[in-house]
C-alpha positions, 0 to 999 in steps of 0.5 A: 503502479506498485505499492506496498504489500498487504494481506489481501482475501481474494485477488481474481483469478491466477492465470500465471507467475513470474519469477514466482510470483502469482499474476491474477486478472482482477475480478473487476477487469472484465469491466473495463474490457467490456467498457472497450468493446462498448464504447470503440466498437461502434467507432472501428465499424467499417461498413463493407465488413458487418457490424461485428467488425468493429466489436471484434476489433475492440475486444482485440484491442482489449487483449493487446491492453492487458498484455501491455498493463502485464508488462508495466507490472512486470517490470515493477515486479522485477525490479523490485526482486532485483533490489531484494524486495519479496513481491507477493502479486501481480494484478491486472484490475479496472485501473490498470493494475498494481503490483504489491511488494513488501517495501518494509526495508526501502529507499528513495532510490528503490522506490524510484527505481520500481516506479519509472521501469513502469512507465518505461517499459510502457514507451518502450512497447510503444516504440516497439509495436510501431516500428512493427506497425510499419512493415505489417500488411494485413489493414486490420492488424495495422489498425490495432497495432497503431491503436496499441502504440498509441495507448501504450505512449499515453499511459507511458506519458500519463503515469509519469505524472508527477502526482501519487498515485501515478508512478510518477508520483512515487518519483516525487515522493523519493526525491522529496524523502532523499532531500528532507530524509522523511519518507512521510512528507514525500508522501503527503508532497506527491499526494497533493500533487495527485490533487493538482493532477485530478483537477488538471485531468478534468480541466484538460478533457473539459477543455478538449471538448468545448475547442472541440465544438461537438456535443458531448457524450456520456463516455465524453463526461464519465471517463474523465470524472472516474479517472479524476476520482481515482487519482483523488482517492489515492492522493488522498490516500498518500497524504493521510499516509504520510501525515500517519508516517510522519507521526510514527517516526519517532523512537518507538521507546518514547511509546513504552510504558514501565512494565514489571516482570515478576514470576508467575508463582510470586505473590500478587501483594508483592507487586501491589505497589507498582499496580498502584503507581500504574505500572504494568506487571507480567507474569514470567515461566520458570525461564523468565519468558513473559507468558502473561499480563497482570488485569489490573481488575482482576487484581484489584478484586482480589480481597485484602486479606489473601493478596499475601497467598494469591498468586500472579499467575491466577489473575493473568491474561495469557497472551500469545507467544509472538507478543514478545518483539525485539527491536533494534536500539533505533528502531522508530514507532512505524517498526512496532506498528508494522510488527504489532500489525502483522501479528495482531497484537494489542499489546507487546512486551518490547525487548532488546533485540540484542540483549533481550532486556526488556524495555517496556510494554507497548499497547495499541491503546496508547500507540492509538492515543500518541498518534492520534494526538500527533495527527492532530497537533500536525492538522491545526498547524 
């Protein structure tokens, strides 16, 4: 599975790299590794080799999994550098794994390619660890290489699933993008068809079992309800991205409020009007580079009858440097977001990236404000 880069504290502990990037083993894996041990110990017991033989046999199995999640991962990863996309990690956790790649600057086509070398490289192990099951020997290697194989084609096949956030979801959502030229309708397309994949999941394991004719156990009614509620929490997940992609790909100048960029030494009655009319003001170095941002109460406090001698400056918020963006003529809100996000920002003076004009000042609150109006709009439809 590979997703989207985001800053992250604590991914588990590194236990390589590839082509630079750091590989971690989740912190949750040992979970599923010790569920494996538990559940198909008993079942791989054979009675002339001890009661441990069949413990020792799924921790093996445990292994060979991990090593075949890394390879899904790894293929992710690589492609995505090879189509030029900076991959931060490679993770190995409860559900598998995930690799996170900054996707900023994607396409249909990327996106699809990153997705179905996964699954691919899945069967391809499959093909690869059978065709060495056949000639090997030794009855215990046989057993878990036929084990392995036959993982290795189930998590191929399942994550090819047409429904996020299986990689075959990812597929669904590239196709849907290439067609309708929106990234977020691909998005909330494969998210509910991650729904439909949960519900089938359940409704196949519940069928299995009742043709099987045998009681169920508590693996028989847990497994298939974690994996139905992973898939529903992503799926949902990509819907509620989608629908928030979709409301942010409009021109991110329709966001902009008027600003006015005065000298900080100029003073505070000169702009006295455009505070009135509502209108931002910000306070420039000698440079003419924005350093602040008039309060508007601090303004407002400030008696009648010294406005003419106080200065700018003397009631601005500083803000930090990085609150000055350039954008590109065509730049859609989901841009600002992203930039105002990765800096923390809650406001930002928006300016020309080729001509450094200043275009207007973008505030969290009002981005907050139009998108939530725009969700909104899109829900009661």
């Amino acid at each position: 599975m590979s997703s989207p880069a985001r800053p992250s504290a604590a991914h588990g502990w590194r236990i390589g790299s590839l082509a630079g990037t750091p590989v971690f083993l989740g912190r949750s894996w040992p979970v599923i590794a010790v569920l494996i041990v538990v559940v198909f110990g008993p079942n791989l017991a054979r009675a002339d080799r001890g009661p441990e033989y069949g413990y020792l046999l799924a921790a093996g199995y445990a292994v060979l999994l991990l090593v075949s999640v890394l390879v899904h991962e790894a293929a992710h990863a690589l492609v995505a550098q090879w189509r030029g996309h900076p991959v931060s990690r490679i993770v190995a956790d409860v559900w598998g794994g995930h690799t996170v790649y900054d996707a900023t600057r994607s396409s249909p086509t990327t996106t699809a390619l990153v997705a179905v070398v996964g699954p691919l490289s899945n069967l391809v192990l499959a093909g690869a660890v059978w065709a060495l099951n056949t000639v090997v020997t030794n009855e215990t290697a046989h057993t878990l290489l036929g084990i392995v194989a036959v993982a290795n084609l189930l998590v191929g096949l399942f994550n090819l699933l047409p429904g996020l956030p299986l990689d075959g979801g990812q597929i669904v959502s590239a196709l849907v993008w290439r067609a309708t030229g929106s990234k977020g309708r691909g998005l909330v397309a494969a998210g509910w068809l991650g729904r439909v994949v949960a519900v089938l999941t359940v409704a196949w394991f519940t069928l299995r079992l009742v043709s099987s004719g045998r009681a169920p156990d508590l693996f028989d009614l847990v497994w298939p309800v974690a994996i139905a509620f992973f898939l529903w929490q992503g799926a949902t997940g990509a819907v509620r991205a989608g629908r928030i992609h979709v409301a942010t790909a409009g021109r991110a100048t329709d966001v902009l409020e008027p600003l006015v960029l005065v000298a900080g030494t100029s003073w505070l009655a000169e702009v006295d009007d455009a505070l009135a009319s509502g209108t931002w003001v910000a306070a420039a170095d000698p440079v003419g580079w924005p350093i602040g941002v008039v309060d508007r109460d601090s303004a407002a406090a400030v008696p009648e009858t010294v406005r003419g001698r106080t200065s700018i400056a003397s009631v601005t918020l500083a803000q930090p440097a990085a609150w000055v963006v350039p954008l590109e003529a065509d730049a859609v809100l989901t841009d600002l977001i992203q930039v105002m996000s990765e800096r923390e920002l809650s406001l930002a003076v928006v300016v020309d990236a080729t001509s450094r004009d200043v275009r207007g000042l973008a505030s969290a609150e009002r981005i907050n404000a139009v998108v939530g109006a725009e969700l909104g709009r899109r829900t009661r439809r």
